[in-house]
C-alpha positions as a Markdown table, in Angstrom:
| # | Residue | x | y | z |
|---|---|---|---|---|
| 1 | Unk | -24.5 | -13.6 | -1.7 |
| 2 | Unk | -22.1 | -16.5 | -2.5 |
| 3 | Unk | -21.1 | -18.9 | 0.1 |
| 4 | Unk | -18.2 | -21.4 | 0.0 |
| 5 | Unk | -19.3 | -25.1 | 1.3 |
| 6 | Unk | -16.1 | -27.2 | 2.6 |
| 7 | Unk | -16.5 | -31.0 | 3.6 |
| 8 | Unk | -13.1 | -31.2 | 5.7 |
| 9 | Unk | -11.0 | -33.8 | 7.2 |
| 10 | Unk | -9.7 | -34.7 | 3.5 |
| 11 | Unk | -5.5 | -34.8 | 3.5 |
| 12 | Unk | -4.9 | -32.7 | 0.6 |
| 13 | Unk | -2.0 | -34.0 | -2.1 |
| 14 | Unk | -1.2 | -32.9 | -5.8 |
| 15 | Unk | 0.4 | -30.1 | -7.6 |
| 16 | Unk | -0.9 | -26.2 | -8.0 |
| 17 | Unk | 0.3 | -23.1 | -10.0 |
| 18 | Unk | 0.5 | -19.6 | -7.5 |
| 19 | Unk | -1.0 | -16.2 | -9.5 |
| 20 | Unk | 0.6 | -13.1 | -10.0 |
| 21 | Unk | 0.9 | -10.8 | -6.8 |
| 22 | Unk | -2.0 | -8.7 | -5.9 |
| 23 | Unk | -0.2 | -5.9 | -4.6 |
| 24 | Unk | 2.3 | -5.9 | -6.8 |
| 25 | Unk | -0.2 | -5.8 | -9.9 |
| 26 | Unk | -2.2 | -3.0 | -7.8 |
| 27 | Unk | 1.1 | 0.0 | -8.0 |
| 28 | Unk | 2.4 | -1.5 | -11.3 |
| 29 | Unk | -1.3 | -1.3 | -12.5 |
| 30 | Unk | -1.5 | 2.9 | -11.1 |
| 31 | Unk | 2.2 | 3.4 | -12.4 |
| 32 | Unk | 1.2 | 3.0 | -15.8 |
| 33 | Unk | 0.3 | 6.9 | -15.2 |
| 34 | Unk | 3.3 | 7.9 | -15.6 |
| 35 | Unk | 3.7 | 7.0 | -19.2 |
| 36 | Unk | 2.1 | 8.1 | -22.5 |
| 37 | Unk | 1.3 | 5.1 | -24.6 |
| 38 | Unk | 0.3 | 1.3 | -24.3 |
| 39 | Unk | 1.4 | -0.1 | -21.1 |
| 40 | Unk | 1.5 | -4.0 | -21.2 |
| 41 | Unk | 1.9 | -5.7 | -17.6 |
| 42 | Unk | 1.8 | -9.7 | -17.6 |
| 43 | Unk | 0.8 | -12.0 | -14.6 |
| 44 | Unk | -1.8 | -10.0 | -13.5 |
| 45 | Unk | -4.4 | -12.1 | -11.6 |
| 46 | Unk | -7.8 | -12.2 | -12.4 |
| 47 | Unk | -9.4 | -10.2 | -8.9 |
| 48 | Unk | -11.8 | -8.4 | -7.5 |
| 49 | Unk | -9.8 | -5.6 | -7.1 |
| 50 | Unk | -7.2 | -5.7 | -10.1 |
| 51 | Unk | -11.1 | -4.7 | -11.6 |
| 52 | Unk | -11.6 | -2.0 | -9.7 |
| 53 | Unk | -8.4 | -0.6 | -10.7 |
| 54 | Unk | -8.7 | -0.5 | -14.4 |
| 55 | Unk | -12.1 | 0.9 | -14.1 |
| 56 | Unk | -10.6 | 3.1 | -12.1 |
| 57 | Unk | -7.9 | 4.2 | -14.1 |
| 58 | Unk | -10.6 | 4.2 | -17.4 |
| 59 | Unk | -12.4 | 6.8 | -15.5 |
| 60 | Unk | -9.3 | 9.3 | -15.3 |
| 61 | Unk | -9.2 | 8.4 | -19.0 |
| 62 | Unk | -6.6 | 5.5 | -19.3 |
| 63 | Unk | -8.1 | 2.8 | -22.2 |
| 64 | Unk | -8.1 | -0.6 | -20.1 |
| 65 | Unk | -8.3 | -4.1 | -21.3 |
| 66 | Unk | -7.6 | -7.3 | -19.4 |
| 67 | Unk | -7.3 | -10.4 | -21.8 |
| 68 | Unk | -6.4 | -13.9 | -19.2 |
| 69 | Unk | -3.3 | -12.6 | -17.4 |
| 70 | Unk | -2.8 | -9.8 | -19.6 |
| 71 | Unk | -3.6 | -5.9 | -18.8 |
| 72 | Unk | -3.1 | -3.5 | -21.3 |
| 73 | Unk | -3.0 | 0.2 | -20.4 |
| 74 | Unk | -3.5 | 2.8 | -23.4 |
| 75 | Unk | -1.9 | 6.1 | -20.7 |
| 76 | Unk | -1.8 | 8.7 | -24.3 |
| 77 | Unk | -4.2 | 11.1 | -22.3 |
| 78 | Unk | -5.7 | 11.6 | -18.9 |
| 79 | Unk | -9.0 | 13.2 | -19.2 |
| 80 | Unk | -9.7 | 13.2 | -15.2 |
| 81 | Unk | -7.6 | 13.6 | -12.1 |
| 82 | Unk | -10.4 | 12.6 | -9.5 |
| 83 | Unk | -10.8 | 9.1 | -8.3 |
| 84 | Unk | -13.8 | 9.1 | -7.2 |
| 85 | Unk | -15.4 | 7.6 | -3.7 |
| 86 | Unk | -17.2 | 4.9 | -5.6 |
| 87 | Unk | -14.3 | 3.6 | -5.9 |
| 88 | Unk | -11.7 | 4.0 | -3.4 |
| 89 | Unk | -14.0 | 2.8 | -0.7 |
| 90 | Unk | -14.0 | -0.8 | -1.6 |
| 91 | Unk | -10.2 | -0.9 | -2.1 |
| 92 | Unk | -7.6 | 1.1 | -0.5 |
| 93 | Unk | -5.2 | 0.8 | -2.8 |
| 94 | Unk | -6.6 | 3.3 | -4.9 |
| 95 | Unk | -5.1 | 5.5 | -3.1 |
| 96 | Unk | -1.8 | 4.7 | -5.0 |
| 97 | Unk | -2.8 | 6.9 | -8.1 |
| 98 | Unk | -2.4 | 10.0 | -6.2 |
| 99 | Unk | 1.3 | 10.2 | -6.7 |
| 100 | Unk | 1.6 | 9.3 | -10.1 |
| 101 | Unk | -1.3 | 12.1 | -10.8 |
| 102 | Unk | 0.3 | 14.6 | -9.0 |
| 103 | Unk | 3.8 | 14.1 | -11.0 |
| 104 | Unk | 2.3 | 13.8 | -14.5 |
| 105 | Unk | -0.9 | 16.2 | -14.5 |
| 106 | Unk | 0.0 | 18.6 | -11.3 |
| 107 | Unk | -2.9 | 18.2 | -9.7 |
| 108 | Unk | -5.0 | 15.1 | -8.3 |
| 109 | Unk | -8.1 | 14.6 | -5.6 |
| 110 | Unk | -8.3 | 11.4 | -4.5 |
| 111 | Unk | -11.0 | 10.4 | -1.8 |
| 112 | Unk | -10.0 | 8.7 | 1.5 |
| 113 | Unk | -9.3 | 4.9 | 1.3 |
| 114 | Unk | -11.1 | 2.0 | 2.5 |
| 115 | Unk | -10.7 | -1.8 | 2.0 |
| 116 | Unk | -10.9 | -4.4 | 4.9 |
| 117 | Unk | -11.6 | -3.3 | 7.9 |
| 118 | Unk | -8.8 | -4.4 | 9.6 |
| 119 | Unk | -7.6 | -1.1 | 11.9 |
| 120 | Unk | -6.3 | 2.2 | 11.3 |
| 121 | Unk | -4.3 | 2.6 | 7.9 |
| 122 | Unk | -3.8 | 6.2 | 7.5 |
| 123 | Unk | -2.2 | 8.0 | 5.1 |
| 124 | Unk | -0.9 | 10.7 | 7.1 |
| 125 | Unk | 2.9 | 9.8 | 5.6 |
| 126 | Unk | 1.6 | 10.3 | 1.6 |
| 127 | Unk | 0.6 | 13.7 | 2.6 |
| 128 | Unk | 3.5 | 14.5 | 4.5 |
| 129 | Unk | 5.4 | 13.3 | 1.6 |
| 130 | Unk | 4.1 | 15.2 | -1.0 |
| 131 | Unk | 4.4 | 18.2 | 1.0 |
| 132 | Unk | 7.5 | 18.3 | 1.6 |
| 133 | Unk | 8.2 | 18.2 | -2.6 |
| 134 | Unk | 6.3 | 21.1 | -3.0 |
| 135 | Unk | 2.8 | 19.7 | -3.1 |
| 136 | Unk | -0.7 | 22.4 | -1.7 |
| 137 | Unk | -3.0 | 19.7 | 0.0 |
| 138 | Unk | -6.0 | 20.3 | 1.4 |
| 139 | Unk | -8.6 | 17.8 | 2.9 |
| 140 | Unk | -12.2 | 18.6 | 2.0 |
| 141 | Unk | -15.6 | 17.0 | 2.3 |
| 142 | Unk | -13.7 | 13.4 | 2.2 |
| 143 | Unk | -11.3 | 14.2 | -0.4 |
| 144 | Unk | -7.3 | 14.6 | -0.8 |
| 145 | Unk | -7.1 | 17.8 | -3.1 |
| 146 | Unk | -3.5 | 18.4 | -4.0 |
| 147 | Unk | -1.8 | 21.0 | -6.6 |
| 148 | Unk | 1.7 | 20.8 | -7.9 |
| 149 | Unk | 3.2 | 23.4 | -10.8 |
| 150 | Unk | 6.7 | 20.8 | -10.2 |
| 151 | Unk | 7.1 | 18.5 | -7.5 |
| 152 | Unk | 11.0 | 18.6 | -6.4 |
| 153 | Unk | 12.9 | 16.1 | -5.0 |
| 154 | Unk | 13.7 | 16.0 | -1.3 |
| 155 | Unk | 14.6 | 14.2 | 2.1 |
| 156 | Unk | 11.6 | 12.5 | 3.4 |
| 157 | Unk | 11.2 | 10.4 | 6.4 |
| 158 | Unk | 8.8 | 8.0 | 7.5 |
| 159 | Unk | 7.8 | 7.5 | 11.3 |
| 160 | Unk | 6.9 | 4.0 | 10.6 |
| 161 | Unk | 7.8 | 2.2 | 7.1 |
| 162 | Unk | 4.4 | 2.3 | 5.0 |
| 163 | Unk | 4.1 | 0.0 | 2.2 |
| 164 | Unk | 1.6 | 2.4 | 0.1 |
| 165 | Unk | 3.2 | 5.4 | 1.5 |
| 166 | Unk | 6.5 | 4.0 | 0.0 |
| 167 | Unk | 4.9 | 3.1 | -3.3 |
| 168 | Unk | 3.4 | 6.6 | -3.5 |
| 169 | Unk | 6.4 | 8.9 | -3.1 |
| 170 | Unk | 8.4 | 6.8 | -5.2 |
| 171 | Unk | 6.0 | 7.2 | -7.9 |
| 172 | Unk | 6.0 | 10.8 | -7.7 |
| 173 | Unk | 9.7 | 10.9 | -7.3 |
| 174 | Unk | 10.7 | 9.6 | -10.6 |
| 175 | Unk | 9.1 | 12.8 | -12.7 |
| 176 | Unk | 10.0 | 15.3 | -9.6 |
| 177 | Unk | 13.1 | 17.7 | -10.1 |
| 178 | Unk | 16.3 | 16.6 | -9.0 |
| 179 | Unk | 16.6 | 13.5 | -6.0 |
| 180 | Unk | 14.4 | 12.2 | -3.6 |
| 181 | Unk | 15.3 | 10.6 | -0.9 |
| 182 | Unk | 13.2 | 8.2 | 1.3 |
| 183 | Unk | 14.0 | 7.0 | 4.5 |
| 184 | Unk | 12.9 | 4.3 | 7.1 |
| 185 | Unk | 11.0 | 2.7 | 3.9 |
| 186 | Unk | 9.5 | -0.1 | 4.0 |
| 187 | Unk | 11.1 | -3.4 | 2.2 |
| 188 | Unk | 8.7 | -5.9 | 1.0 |
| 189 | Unk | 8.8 | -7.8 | -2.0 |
| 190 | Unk | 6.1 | -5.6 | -3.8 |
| 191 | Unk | 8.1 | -2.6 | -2.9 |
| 192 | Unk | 10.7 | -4.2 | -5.4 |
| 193 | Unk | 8.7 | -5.4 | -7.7 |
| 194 | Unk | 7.5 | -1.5 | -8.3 |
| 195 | Unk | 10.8 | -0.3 | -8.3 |
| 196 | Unk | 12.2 | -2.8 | -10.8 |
| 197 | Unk | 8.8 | -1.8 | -13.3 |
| 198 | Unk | 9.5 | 2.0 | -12.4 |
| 199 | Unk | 13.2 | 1.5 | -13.8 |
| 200 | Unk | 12.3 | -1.0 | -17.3 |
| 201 | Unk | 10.4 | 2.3 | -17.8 |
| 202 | Unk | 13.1 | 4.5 | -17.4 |
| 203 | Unk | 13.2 | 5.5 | -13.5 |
| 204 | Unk | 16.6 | 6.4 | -11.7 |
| 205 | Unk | 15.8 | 4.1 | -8.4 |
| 206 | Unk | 18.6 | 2.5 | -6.0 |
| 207 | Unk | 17.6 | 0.9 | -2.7 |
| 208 | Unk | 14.4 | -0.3 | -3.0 |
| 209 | Unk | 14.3 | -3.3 | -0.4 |
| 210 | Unk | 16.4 | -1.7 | 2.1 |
| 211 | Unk | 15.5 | 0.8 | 4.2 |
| 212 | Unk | 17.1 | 3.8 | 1.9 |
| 213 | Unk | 15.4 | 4.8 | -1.7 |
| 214 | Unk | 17.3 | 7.0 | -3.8 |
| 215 | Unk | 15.4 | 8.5 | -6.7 |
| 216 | Unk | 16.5 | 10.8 | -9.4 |
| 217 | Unk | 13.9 | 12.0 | -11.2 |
| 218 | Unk | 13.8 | 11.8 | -14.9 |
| 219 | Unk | 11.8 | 14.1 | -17.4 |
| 220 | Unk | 9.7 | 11.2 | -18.6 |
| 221 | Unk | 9.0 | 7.4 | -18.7 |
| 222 | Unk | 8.5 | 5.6 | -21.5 |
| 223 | Unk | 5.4 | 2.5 | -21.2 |
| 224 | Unk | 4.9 | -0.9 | -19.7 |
| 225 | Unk | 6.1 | -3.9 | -20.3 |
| 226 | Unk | 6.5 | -6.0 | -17.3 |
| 227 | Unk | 5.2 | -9.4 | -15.5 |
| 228 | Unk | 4.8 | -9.3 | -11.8 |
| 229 | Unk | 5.9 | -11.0 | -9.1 |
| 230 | Unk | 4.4 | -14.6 | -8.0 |
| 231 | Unk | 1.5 | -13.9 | -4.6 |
| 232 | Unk | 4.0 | -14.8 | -1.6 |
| 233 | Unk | 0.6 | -14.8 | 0.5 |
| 234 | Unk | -1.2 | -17.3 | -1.8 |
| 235 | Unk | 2.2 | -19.0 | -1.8 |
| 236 | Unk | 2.0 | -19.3 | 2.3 |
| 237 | Unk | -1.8 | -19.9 | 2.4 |
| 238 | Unk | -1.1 | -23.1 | 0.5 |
| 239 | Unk | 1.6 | -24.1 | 2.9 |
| 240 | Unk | -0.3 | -24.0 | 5.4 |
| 241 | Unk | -3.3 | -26.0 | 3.6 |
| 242 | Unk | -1.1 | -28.6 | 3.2 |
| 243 | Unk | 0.3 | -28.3 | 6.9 |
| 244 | Unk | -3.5 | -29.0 | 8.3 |
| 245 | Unk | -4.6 | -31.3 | 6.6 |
| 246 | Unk | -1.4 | -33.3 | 6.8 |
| 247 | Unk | -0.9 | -33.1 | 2.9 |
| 248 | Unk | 1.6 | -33.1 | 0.4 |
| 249 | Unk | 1.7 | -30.4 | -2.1 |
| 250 | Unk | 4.3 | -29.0 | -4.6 |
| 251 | Unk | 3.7 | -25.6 | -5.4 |
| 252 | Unk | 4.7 | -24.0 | -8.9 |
| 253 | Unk | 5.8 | -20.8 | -9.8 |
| 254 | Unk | 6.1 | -19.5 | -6.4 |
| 255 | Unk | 9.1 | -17.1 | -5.3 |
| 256 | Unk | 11.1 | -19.0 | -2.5 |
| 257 | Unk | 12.7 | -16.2 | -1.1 |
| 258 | Unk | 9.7 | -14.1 | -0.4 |
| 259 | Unk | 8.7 | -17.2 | 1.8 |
| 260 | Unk | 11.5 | -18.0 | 4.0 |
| 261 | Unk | 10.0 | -16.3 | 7.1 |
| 262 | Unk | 6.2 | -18.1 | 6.6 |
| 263 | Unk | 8.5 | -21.4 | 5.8 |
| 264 | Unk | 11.0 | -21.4 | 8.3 |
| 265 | Unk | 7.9 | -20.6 | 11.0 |
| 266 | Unk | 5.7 | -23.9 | 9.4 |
| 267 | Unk | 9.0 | -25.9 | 9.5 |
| 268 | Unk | 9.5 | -25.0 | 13.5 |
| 269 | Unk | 6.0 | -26.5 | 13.9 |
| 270 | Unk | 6.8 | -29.8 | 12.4 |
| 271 | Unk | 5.9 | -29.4 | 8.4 |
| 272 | Unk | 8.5 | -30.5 | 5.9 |
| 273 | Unk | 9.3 | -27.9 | 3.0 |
| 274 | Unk | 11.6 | -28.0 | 0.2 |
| 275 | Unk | 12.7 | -26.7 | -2.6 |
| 276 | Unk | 14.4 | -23.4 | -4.5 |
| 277 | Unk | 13.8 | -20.8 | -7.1 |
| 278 | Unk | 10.4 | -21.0 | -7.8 |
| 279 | Unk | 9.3 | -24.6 | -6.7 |
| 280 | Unk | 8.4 | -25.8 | -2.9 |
| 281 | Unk | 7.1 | -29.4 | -1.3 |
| 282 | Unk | 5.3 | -29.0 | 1.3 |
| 283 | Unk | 4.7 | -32.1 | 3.6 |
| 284 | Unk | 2.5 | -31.6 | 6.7 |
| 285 | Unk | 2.4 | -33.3 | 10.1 |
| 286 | Unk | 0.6 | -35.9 | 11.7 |
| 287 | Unk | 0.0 | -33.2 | 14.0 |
| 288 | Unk | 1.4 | -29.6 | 14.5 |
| 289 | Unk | 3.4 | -28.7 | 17.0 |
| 290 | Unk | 2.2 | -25.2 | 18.6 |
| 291 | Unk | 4.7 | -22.3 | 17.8 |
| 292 | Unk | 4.7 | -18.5 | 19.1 |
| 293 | Unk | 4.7 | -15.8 | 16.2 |
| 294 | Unk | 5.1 | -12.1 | 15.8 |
| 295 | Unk | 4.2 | -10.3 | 12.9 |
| 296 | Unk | 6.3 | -7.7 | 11.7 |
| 297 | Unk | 7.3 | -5.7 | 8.7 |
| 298 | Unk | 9.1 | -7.8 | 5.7 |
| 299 | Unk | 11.3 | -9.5 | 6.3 |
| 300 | Unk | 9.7 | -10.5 | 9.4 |
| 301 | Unk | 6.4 | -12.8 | 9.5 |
| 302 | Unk | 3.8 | -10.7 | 8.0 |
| 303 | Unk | 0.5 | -9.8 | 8.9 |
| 304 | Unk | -1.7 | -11.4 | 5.9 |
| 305 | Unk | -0.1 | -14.8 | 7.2 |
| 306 | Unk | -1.4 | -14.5 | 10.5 |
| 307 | Unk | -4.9 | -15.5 | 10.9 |
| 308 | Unk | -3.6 | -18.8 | 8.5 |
| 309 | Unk | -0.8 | -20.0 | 10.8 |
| 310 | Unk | -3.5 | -19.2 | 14.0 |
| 311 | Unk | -5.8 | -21.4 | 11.7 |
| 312 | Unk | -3.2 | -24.4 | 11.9 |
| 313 | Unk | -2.4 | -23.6 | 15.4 |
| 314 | Unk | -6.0 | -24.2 | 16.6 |
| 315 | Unk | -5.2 | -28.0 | 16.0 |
| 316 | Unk | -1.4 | -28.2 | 17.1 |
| 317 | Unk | 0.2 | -30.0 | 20.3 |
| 318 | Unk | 0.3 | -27.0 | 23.0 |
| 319 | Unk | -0.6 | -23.5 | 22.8 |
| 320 | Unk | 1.0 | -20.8 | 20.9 |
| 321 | Unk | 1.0 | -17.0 | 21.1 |
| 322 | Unk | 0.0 | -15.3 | 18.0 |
| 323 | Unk | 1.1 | -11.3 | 18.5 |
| 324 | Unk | -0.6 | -8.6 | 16.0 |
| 325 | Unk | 1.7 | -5.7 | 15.6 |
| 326 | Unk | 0.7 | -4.5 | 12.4 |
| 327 | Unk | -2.8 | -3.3 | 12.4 |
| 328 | Unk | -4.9 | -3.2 | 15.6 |
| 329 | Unk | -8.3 | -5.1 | 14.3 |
| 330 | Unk | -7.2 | -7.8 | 13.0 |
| 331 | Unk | -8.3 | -10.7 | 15.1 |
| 332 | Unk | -11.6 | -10.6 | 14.1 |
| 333 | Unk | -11.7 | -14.5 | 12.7 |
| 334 | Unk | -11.3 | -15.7 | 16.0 |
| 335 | Unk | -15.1 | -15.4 | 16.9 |
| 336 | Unk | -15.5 | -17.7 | 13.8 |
| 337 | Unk | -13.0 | -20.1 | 14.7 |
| 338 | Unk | -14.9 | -20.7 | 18.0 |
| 339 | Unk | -17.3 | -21.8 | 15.7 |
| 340 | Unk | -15.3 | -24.1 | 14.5 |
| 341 | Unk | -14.0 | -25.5 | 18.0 |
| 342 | Unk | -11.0 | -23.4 | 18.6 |
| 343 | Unk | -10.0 | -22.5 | 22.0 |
| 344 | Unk | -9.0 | -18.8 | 21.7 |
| 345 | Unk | -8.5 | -16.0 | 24.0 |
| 346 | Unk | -7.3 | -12.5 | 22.8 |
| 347 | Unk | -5.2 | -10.5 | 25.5 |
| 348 | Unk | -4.9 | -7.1 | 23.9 |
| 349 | Unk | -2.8 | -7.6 | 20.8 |
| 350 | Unk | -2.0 | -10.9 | 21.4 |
| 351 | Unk | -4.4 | -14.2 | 20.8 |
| 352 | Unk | -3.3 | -17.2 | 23.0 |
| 353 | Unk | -4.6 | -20.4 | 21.2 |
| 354 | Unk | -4.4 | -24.0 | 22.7 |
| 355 | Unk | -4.6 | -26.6 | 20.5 |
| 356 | Unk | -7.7 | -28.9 | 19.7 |
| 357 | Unk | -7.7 | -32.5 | 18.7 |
| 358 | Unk | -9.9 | -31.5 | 16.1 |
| 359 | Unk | -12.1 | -28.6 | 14.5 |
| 360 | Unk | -15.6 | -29.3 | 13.3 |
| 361 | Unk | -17.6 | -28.1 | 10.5 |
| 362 | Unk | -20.4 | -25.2 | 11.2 |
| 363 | Unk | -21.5 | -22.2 | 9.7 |
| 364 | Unk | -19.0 | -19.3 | 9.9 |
| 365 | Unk | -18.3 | -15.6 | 8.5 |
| 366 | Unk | -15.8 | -13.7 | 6.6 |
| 367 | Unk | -14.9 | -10.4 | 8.1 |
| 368 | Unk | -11.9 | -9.6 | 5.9 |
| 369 | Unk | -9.4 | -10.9 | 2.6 |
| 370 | Unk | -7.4 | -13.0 | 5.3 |
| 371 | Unk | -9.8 | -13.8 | 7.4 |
| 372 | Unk | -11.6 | -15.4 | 4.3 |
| 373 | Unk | -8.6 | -17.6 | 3.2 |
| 374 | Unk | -7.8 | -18.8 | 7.2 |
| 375 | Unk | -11.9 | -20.2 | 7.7 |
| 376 | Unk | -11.3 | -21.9 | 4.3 |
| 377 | Unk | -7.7 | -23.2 | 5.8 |
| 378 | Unk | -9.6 | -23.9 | 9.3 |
| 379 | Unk | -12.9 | -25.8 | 7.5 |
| 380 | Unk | -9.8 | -27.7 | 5.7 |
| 381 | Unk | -8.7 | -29.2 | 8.6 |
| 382 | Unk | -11.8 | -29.5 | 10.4 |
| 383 | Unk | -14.2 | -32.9 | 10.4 |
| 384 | Unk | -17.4 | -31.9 | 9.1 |
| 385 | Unk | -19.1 | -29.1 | 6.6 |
| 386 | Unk | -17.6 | -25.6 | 7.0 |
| 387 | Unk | -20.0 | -23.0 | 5.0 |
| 388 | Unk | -18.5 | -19.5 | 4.7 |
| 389 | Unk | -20.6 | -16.9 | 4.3 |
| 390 | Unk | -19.6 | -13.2 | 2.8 |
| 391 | Unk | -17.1 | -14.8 | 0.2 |
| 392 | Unk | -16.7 | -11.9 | -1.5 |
| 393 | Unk | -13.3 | -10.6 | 0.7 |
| 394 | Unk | -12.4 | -14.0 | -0.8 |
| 395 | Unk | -12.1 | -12.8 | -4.5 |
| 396 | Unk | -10.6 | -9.4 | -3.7 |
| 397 | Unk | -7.1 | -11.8 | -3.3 |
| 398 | Unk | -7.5 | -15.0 | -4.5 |
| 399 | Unk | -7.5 | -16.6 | -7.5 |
| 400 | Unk | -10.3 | -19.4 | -8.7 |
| 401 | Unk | -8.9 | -20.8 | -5.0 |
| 402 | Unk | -11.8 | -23.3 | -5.4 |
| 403 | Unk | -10.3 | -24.7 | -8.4 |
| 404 | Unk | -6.2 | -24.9 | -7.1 |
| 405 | Unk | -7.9 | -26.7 | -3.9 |
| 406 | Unk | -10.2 | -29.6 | -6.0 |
| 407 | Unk | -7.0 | -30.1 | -8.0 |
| 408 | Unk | -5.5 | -31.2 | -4.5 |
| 409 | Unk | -8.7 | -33.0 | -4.0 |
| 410 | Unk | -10.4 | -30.8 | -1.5 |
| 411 | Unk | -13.7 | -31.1 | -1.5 |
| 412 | Unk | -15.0 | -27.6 | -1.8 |
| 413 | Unk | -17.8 | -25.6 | -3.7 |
| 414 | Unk | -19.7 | -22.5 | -4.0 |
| 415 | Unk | -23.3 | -22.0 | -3.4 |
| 416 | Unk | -24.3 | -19.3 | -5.0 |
């Protein structure tokens, strides 16, 4: 099992490219679906999981080929509406082809979803969803079994906005009879990004980013051709590299405004950022300065930023209040942080970290995606060798990260 082997306490400086979005590639990737023809989506990174999607989608009978940043998707025939277990267990976003199924082929079965290990994700609200435009579901022997002669557009509402829920409905929406409408949706950047792909194929959508969706469904789409957003996580990860380590980094083809909340956070705690459109300088501190955060749905802080900026909190001036309210599990890097040094106590959903002088190097392990990238962050910033074990989370969301981080002139390697 690959293991990453840091030598920390190395101020970090130079110039890095960001990769396609993950999860925008992920519903752009299962909307392909809803075509018949060659789909071509650009900017796709190369990932653990943007694999396991076009094997998946091969299996219900889609032709997939990824060349660099290139996928191509050959949608002229679906041969399977089953995604099978073997699949969605390892990545939750799987999940997403349900909709599209449903709307093209009237009928999908789709096991349950797994992915990190993080807390509670149900997907109560799809089913809901889907019910309400007409859909029979039944849950059986681990499986989402769902028949549609026509799904037809409706008022749905969510209890709490759910980025995959949202993503789902408004998949099936565009093919479904007459308008949907979805309320108390939820509004992050990858929620756009699907819409804007939904409507170069053809999709009457208005809304998407706010908290209202309006779709008119349409009696087909025609293919892909679309590039995906910039990773506003990988974008914020290499902030806050450069805050630790006291750096100086220009990022490339980044989004801006998908950062503001992760920059204007890192800029309250002393770091130095710059920049518009889809360039940022990032200078860090001599030393933080320790700053409470919340996470929250987009546009608030969100909740794949949160064990990074605890990373660079472990080593700022004070002690800062890091609050979960997203998913209930997802403190689980703290134990490896104390490895590190950190001084870390969790009250219920909060985690009250005081800042350290410094972090030393020891062996740690990766619980989760984000938990991966904020040990890697930590052994950054720490004096000593960091050696993360259970890597693998690590290329389910990041792209060739080893390679961005020698470019900066970390000094970082895998042991394989």
């Amino acid at each position: 099992m690959d293991k990453i082997e840091i030598e920390g306490g190395v101020m970090l400086e130079g110039e890095i490219s960001i990769s396609g979005a993950k999860n925008a590639a992920l519903p752009v990737m299962a909307a392909s679906i809803l075509s018949s023809g060659e789909n071509r989506i650009f900017n796709v990174p190369d990932l653990r999981d943007i694999m396991t999607m076009g094997k998946l989608l091969a299996h219900l009978g889609l032709g997939f080929h990824k060349e660099g940043n290139e996928v191509i998707l050959d949608s002229n025939t679906v041969d399977s509406v089953e995604a099978p277990y073997d699949f969605v267990k390892t990545m939750r976003a799987s999940v997403l082809v349900l909709g599209p199924l449903l709307a093209r082929t009237g009928r999908a079965k789709v096991s349950l979803p797994g992915g990190c290990a993080i807390g509670a994700r149900p997907i109560n609200l799809h089913i809901m969803g889907l019910e309400k435009m007409g859909a029979e579901i039944k849950l059986y022997e681990g499986y989402i079994e769902a028949r549609a002669e026509k799904l037809k557009g409706t008022k749905i509402y969510f209890d709490i906005p759910t980025v995959t829920g949202t993503e789902n409905l408004m998949m099936a929406a565009t093919l479904a009879e007459g308008e949907t409408v979805l309320e108390n949706t939820a509004c992050e950047p990858e929620i756009v990004d699907l819409a804007n792909a939904l409507i170069s194929m053809g999709a009457d959508i208005q809304g998407a980013g706010t908290g209202e969706i309006k779709i008119k469904g349409v009696s087909s789409l025609r293919p892909l051709n679309y590039k995906v957003i910039p990773d506003r996580i990988e974008t914020g990860t290499f902030m806050t590299v450069a805050a630790i380590t006291g750096g100086h980094i220009t990022i490339r083809e980044c989004n801006t405004e998908h950062v503001e909340a992760i920059a204007n956070k890192l800029r309250s705690t002393g770091v130095k950022i710059s920049g518009d459109g889809d360039s940022l300088s990032v200078d860090g501190p001599d030393r933080p300065v320790s700053q409470d955060v919340r996470t929250m749905p987009h546009p608030g802080f969100p909740t794949d930023m949160q064990a990074q900026f605890m990373a660079l909190m472990t080593i700022a001036d004070g002690t800062s209040l890091i609050t979960e309210n997203i998913f209930e599990n997802r403190f689980m890097h703290v134990a490896e942080m104390k490895r590190l040094g950190a001084d870390i106590t969790i009250e219920g959903a909060t985690a009250k970290v005081k800042g350290v002088k410094s972090l030393k190097g020891a062996p740690v392990m990766a619980t989760d995606l984000r938990a991966s990238a904020s040990l890697i962050v930590a052994g950054l910033g720490a004096y000593g060798t960091t050696i993360i074990d259970r890597v693998y989370h690590l290329d389910r969301g990041y792209e060739r990260i080893e390679e961005k981080l020698k470019l900066l002139g970390a000094r970082i390697r895998r042991i394989r």
